[in-house]
C-alpha positions in Angstrom: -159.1 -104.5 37.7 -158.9 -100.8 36.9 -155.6 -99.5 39.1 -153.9 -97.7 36.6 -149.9 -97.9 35.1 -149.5 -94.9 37.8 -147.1 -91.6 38.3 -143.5 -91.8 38.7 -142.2 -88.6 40.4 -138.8 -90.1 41.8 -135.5 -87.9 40.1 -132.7 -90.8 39.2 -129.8 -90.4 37.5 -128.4 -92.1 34.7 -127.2 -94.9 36.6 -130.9 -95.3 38.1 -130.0 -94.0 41.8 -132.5 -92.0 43.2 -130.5 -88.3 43.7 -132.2 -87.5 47.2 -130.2 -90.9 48.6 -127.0 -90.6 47.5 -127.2 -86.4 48.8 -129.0 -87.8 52.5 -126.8 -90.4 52.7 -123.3 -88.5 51.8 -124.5 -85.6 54.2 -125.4 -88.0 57.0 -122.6 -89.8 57.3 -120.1 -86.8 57.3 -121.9 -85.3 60.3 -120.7 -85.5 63.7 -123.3 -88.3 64.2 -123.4 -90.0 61.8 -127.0 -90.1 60.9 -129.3 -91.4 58.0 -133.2 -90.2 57.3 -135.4 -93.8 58.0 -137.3 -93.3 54.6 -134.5 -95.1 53.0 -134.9 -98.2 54.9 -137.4 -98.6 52.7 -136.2 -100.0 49.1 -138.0 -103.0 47.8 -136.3 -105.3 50.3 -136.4 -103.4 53.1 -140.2 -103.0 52.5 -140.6 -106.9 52.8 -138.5 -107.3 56.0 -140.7 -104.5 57.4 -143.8 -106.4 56.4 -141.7 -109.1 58.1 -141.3 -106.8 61.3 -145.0 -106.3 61.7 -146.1 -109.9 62.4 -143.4 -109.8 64.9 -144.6 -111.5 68.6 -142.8 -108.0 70.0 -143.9 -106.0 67.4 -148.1 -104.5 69.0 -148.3 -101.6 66.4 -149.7 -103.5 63.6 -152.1 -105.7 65.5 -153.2 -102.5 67.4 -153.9 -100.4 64.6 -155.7 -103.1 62.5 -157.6 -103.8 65.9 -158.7 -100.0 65.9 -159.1 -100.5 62.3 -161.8 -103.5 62.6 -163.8 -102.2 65.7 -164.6 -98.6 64.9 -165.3 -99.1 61.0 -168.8 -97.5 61.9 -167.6 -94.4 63.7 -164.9 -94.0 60.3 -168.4 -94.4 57.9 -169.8 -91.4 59.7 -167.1 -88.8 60.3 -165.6 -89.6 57.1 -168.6 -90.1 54.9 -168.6 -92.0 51.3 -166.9 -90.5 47.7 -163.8 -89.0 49.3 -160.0 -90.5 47.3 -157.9 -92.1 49.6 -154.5 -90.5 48.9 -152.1 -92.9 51.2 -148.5 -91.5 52.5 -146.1 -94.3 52.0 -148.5 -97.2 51.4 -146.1 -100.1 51.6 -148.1 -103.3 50.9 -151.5 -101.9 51.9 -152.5 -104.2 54.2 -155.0 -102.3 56.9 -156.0 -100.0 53.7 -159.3 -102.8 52.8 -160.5 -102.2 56.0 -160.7 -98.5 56.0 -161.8 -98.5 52.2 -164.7 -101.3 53.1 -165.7 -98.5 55.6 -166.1 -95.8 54.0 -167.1 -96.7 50.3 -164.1 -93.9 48.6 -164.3 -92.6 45.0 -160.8 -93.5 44.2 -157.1 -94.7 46.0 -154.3 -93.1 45.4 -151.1 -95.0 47.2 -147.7 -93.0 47.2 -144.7 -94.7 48.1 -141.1 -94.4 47.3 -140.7 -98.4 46.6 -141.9 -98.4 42.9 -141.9 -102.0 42.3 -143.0 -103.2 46.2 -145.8 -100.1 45.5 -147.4 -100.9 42.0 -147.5 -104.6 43.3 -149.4 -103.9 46.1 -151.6 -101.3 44.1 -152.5 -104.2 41.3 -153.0 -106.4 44.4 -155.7 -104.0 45.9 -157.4 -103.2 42.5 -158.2 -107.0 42.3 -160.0 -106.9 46.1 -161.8 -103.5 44.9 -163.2 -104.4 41.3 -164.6 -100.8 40.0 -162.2 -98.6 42.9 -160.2 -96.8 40.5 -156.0 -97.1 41.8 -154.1 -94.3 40.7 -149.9 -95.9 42.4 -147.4 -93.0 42.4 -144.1 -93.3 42.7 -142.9 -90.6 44.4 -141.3 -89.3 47.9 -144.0 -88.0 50.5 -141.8 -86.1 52.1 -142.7 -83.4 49.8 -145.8 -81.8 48.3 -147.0 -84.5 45.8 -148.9 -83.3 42.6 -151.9 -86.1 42.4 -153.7 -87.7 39.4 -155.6 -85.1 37.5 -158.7 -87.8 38.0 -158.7 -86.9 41.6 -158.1 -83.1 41.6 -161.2 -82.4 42.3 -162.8 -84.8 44.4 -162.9 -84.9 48.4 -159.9 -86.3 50.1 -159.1 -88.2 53.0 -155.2 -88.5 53.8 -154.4 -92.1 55.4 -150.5 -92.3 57.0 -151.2 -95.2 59.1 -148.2 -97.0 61.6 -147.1 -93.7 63.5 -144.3 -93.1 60.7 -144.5 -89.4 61.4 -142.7 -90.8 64.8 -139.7 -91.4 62.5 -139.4 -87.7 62.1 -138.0 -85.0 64.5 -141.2 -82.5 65.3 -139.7 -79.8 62.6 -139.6 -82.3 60.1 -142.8 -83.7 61.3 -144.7 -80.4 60.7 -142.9 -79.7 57.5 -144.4 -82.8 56.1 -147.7 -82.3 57.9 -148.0 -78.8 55.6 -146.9 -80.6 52.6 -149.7 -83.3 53.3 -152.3 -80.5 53.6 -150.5 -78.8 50.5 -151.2 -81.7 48.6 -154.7 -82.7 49.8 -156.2 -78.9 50.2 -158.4 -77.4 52.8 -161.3 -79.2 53.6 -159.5 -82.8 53.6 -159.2 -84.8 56.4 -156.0 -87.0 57.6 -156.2 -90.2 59.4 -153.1 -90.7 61.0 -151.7 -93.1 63.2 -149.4 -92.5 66.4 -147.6 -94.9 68.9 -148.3 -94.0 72.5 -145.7 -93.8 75.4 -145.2 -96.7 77.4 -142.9 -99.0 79.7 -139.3 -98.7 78.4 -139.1 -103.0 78.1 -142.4 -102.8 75.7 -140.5 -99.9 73.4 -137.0 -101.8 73.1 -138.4 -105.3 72.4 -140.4 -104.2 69.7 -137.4 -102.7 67.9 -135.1 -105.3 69.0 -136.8 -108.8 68.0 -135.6 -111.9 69.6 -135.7 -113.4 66.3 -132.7 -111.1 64.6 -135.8 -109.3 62.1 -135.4 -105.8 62.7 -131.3 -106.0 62.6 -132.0 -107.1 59.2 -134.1 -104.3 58.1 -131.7 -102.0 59.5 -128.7 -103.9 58.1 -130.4 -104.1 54.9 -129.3 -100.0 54.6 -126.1 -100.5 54.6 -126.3 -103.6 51.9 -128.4 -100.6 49.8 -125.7 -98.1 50.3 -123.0 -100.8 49.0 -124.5 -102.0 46.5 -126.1 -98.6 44.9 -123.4 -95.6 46.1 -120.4 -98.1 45.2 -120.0 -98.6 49.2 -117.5 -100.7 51.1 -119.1 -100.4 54.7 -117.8 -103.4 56.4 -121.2 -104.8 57.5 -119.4 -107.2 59.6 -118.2 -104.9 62.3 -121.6 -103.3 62.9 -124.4 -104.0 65.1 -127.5 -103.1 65.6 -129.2 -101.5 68.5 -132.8 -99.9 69.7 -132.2 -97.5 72.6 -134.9 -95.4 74.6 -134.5 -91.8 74.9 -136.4 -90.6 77.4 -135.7 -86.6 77.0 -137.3 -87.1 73.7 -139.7 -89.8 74.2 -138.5 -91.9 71.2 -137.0 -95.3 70.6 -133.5 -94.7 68.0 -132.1 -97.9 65.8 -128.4 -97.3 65.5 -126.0 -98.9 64.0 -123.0 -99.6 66.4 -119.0 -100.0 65.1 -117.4 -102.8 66.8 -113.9 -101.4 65.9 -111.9 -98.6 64.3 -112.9 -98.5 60.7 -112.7 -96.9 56.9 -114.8 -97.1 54.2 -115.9 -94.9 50.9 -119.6 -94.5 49.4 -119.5 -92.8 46.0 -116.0 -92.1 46.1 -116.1 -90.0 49.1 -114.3 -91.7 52.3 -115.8 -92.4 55.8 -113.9 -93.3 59.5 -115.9 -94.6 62.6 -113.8 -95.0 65.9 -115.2 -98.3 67.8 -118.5 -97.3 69.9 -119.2 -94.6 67.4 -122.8 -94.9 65.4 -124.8 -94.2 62.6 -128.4 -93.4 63.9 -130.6 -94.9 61.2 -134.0 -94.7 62.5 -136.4 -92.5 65.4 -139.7 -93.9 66.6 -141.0 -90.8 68.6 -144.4 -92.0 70.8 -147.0 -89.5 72.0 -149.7 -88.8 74.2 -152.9 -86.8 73.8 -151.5 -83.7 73.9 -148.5 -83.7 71.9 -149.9 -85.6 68.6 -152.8 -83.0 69.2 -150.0 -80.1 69.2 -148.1 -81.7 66.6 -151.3 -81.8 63.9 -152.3 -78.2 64.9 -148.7 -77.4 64.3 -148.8 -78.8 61.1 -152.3 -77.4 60.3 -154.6 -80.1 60.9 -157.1 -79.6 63.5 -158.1 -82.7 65.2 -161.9 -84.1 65.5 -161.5 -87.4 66.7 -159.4 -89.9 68.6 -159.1 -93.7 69.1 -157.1 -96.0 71.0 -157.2 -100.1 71.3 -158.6 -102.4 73.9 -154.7 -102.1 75.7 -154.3 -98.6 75.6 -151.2 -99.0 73.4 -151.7 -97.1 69.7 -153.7 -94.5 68.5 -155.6 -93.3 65.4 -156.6 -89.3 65.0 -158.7 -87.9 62.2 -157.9 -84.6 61.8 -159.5 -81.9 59.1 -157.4 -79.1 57.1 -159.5 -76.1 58.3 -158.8 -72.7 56.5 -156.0 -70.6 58.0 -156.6 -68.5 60.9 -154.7 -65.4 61.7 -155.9 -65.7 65.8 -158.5 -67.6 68.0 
């Protein structure tokens, strides 16, 4: 196995709590809407019940995307080429990366994720499938420019953010991170990105809301990490979850409902929600041709190729970091 101990580029405090959370979450919930970024859904359990999510009956991304995956592994081989380091944004468990890395035959793997335990697990996992594929795990948040390895400075690189979770973003914070990806990467890398395509309203809200109770519990599971790491007393009790379609901005939101008047304090600062009001916990913006193209050009990735599975329902774009252009 050669992955390697890894990076750690997460700022904690002395009690271990990762500063970025406590300021997002203490900023979210004294807005007007009550609102808190997706990316910290994400701690080691919330990782698992989002591996949980994915084998879902509701839940088509996955299956899609691994289907896309599996079929076009020749058209990746030639677009792509061999030798380039995988650097993947918020790798989670790394389960479609084998079949892009069979494909293409990379120099190296470079996962980033914000989970460090769920991350270097899944890293010494991979390194064991890929005997000789150097693993370089970093712990760090994606969100912003990411310094890699220095055994990978100066190799090719391919970017891999697979499961359309640039549709958790609004398009502003969508770009921003696009820019930081092609900050981190450099011109002349290329992106494979995945993004969830628009489709009938009953599709979108099942796969958010399971029948079997899954996704409440991932989105439940924030408020648990709020209590139990910001010293919060958010009575989970009296809150519910919900997926609603928002059709003005083509995105599914998770929100998490109060069933009644209530009070609570996270790190010493106190909280009220009147019954009805929400905390908006998660967006899952979906896209057609046009707009993920707009959004990558935006972002300043110019798109080269585009696939979609059998049923029409999830796409993958490659995309290259040209040098900037001043006009046409």
């Amino acid at each position: 196995m050669t992955t390697q101990k890894g990076l750690k580029l997460v700022e904690r405090d002395d009690d271990g709590v990762d500063t970025a959370f406590r300021a997002d979450v203490l900023d979210g919930l004294s807005q007007p809407q009550k609102a808190i970024p997706a990316r910290w859904l994400y701690d080691d359990a919330g990782s698992q019940l989002f591996e949980d999510i994915t084998q879902l009956p509701e839940y088509y991304p996955t299956r899609a995307e691994t289907e896309i995956l599996q079929t076009r592994s020749g058209e990746f081989a030639e677009l792509i080429g061999e030798g380039r380091a995988v650097v993947e944004f918020g790798s989670g468990s790394s389960v479609k990366t084998p079949l892009l890395l069979s494909a293409i035959a990379p120099s190296a793997y470079v996962p980033l994720d914000i989970s460090g335990d769920f991350l270097r697990a899944a890293a010494a996992d991979l390194a064991e499938k890929f005997p000789g594929l150097p693993v370089y795990p970093v712990e760090a948040d994606f969100m912003r420019e990411v310094e890699l390895p220095t055994a990978v400075a100066d190799q090719p690189k391919l970017g891999f953010f697979p499961g359309s979770t640039i549709g958790n973003m609004v398009a502003r914070t969508a770009v921003d991170l696009l820019r930081n990806m092609r900050e981190t990467l450099g011109v002349g890398a290329q992106l494979l990105i995945g993004m969830d395509l628009i489709k009938d309203e009953e599709v979108l809200v099942a796969a958010y809301d399971d029948a079997a109770g899954v996704t409440a519990e991932f989105n439940y599971n924030l408020v648990r990490r709020i209590n139990r790491e910001l010293n919060g007393d958010i009575p989970l009790d009296t809150l519910s979850h919900e997926a609603r379609w928002n059709d003005d901005n083509a995105r599914i939101e998770m929100h998490l409902v109060a069933g009644g008047d209530i009070a609570f304090s996270v790190d010493g600062q106190d909280f009220t929600m009147r019954t009805g009001e929400t905390i908006h916990t998660e967006n899952s913006h979906k896209f057609n041709r046009r707009t993920a193209n707009m959004l990558l050009l935006a972002g300043g990735w110019e798109p080269q190729a585009r696939w979609l599975d059998k049923g029409g329902q999830f796409s993958l774009l490659l995309a290259e970091a040209k040098p900037p252009r001043s006009a046409p």
